[in-house]
C-alpha positions, 0 to 999 in steps of 0.5 A: 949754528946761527939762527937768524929771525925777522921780527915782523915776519914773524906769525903771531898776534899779540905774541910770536915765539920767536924760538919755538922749542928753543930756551930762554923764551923769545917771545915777541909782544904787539900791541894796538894802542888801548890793547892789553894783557890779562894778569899772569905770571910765568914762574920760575923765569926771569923776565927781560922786556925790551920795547922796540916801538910804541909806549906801554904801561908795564904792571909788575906786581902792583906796580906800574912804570911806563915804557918808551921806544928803547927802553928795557926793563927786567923783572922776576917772573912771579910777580903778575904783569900787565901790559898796556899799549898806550899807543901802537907798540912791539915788544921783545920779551926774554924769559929764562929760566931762573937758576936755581942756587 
């Protein structure tokens, strides 16, 4: 079975889960320019962040990169992240669980 989703009908602001009670975690990520996102982790996941729209500074685990419309970055879900919109920018973020050795 296909399920099928709309990314702006989604309810949901900064975050709408895309798949609510589905894995990997879907979550899409809006936000304004100047907006952020507290410090967090999600451990045990996997983290892929793909910007859709928008420019984001993306703090992993004291580092910082700066994100562009289509750009794609992967990370482990322990380090802290922080998102940053530096203007208005959406996000498709894909947390999976990470497989255990």
């Amino acid at each position: 079975m296909t399920t099928v989703k709309t990314l702006s009908q989604l309810e949901g602001e900064p975050h709408a889960n895309v798949f609510p009670d589905a894995e990997p975690k879907t979550i899409r990520l809006t936000l304004s320019a100047g907006e952020a996102v507290a410090p967090h982790t999600h451990p045990g996941r996997d983290i892929v962040c793909y910007l859709l729209e928008g420019r984001i500074e993306l703090q992993v685990g004291g580092g910082t990169d700066e994100l562009a419309a289509g750009d794609v970055a992967r990370f482990e879900g322990e380090a802290e992240i922080s998102p940053h919109a530096i203007e208005d920018s959406t996000a498709l973020l894909v947390l999976a669980p990470r497989a255990e050795d």
